[in-house]
C-alpha positions as CSV (number, residue, x, y, z in Angstrom):
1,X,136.0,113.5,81.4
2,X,132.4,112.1,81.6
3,X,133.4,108.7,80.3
4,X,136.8,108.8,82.9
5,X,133.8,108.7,85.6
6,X,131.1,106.6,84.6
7,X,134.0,103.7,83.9
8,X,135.2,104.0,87.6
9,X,130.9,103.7,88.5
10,X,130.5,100.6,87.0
11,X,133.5,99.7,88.4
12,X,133.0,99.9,91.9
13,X,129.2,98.2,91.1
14,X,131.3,95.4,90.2
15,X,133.5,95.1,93.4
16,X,130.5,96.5,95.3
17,X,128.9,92.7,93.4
18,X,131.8,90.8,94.4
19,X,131.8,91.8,97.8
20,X,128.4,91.3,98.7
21,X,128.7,87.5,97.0
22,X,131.6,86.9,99.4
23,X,130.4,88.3,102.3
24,X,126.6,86.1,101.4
25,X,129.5,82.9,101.0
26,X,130.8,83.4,104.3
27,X,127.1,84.1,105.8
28,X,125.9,80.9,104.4
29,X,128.8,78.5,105.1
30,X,128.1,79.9,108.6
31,X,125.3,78.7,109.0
32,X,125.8,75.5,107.5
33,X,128.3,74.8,110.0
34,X,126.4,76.1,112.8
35,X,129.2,78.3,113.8
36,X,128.0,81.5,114.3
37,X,127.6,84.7,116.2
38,X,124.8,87.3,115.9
39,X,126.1,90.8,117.3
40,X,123.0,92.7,118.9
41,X,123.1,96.4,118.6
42,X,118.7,97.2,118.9
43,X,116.2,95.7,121.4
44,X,112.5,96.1,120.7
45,X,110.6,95.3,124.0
46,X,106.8,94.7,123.5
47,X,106.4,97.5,125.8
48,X,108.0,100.6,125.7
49,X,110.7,102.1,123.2
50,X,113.3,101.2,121.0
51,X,116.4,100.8,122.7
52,X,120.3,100.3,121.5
53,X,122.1,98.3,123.6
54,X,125.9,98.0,124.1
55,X,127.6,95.5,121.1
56,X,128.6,93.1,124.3
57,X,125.0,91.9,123.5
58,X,125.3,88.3,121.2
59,X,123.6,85.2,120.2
60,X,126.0,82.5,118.8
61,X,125.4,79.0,118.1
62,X,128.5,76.6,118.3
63,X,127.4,73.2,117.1
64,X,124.6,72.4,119.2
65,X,124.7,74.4,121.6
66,X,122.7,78.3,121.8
67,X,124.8,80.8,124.5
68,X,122.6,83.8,124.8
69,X,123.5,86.6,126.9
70,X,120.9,89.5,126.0
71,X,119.4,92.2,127.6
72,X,115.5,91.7,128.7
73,X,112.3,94.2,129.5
74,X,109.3,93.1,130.0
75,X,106.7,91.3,131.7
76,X,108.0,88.1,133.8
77,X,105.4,85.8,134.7
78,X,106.8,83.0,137.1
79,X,110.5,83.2,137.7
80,X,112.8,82.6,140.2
81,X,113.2,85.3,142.9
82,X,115.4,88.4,141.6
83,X,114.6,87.5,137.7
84,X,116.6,84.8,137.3
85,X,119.0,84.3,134.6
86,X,116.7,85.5,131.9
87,X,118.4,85.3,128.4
88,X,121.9,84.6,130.0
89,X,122.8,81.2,129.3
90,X,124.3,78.6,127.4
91,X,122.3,75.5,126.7
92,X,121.9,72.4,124.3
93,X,120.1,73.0,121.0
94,X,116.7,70.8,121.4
95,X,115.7,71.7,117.7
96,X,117.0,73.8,115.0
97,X,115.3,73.8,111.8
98,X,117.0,76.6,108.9
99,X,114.8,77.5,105.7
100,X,116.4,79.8,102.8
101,X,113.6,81.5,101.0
102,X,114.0,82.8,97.0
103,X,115.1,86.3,98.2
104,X,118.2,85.0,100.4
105,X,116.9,84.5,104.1
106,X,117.4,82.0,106.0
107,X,114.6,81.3,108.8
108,X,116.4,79.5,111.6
109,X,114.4,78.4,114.6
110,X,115.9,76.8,117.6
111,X,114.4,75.1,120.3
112,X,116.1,75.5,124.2
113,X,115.1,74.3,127.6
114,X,117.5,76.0,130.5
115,X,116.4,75.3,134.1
116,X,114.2,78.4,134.3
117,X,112.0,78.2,131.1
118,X,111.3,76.8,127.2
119,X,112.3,79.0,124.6
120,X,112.4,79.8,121.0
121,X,114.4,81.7,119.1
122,X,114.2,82.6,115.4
123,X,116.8,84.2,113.5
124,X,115.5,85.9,110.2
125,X,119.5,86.3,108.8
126,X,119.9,88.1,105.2
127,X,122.9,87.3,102.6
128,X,124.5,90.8,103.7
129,X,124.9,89.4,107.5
130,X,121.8,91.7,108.7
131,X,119.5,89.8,111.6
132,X,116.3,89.7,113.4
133,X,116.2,87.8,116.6
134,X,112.8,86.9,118.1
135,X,112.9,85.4,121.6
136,X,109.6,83.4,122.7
137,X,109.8,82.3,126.2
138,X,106.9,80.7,128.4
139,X,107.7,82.7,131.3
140,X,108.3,86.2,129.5
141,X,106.7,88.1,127.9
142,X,108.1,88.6,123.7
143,X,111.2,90.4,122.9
144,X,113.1,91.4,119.7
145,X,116.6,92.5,118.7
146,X,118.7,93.7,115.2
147,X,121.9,92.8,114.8
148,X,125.0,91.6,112.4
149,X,126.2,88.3,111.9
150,X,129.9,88.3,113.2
151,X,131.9,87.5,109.5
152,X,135.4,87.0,110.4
């Protein structure tokens, strides 16, 4: 009986193998197509708590192109009258630059202007699909979310 179960173990560690190396094949030709969305499910203002947010919440890059529609908290500096847009937009890529480190994740930093302000996002993305979204803005204050890379 001992044997019956430690053959079905290493039997699932294999599928669980084979999964993960399709689902970090479909995460990397992703990217490498620069057709992707990133799912947001936790925002982490710089001031304040923790918050989920609703999975309506998304990041996605379609060529060259960055549509953002994110929740924001925090400090404004100079923006139009009743906040503006904030990050809710879709505008042209100015740069995007994407690094893959030993460990399997890939740095990508893009570069936006919209009418309202200059920002940067990077997108730490792991092999499993995981992400880290930074948004740098020059009118806002810092804001992160966590979220999964859409794998259809």
């Amino acid at each position: 009986m001992v044997g019956f179960f430690t053959a079905c173990s290493s039997l699932s560690s294999a599928e669980r193998a084979e999964r993960e190396a399709r689902l970090a094949q479909k995460v990397e030709t992703a990217l490498a197509e620069r057709q992707y969305t990133i799912n947001v499910d936790m925002m982490f203002p710089r001031r304040g708590r923790a918050v989920h947010v609703s999975s309506d919440y998304s990041v996605q890059v379609k060529g060259d192109t960055l549509i953002s529609y994110l929740p924001y908290f925090g400090r404004a500096y100079n923006v139009p009258y009743g906040g503006g847009k904030g990050l809710n937009f879709a505008a042209p890529i100015r740069d995007y630059q994407a690094a893959k480190d030993s460990k399997g994740r890939t740095q990508v930093i893009i570069k936006v202007d919209n009418e309202e302000d200059i920002l940067t996002y990077t997108l730490d993305i792991f092999s499993n699909g995981k992400t880290s979204v930074d948004v740098m803005a020059r009118e806002r204050e810092p804001i992160s979310y966590n979220g999964q890379m859409e794998i259809e």
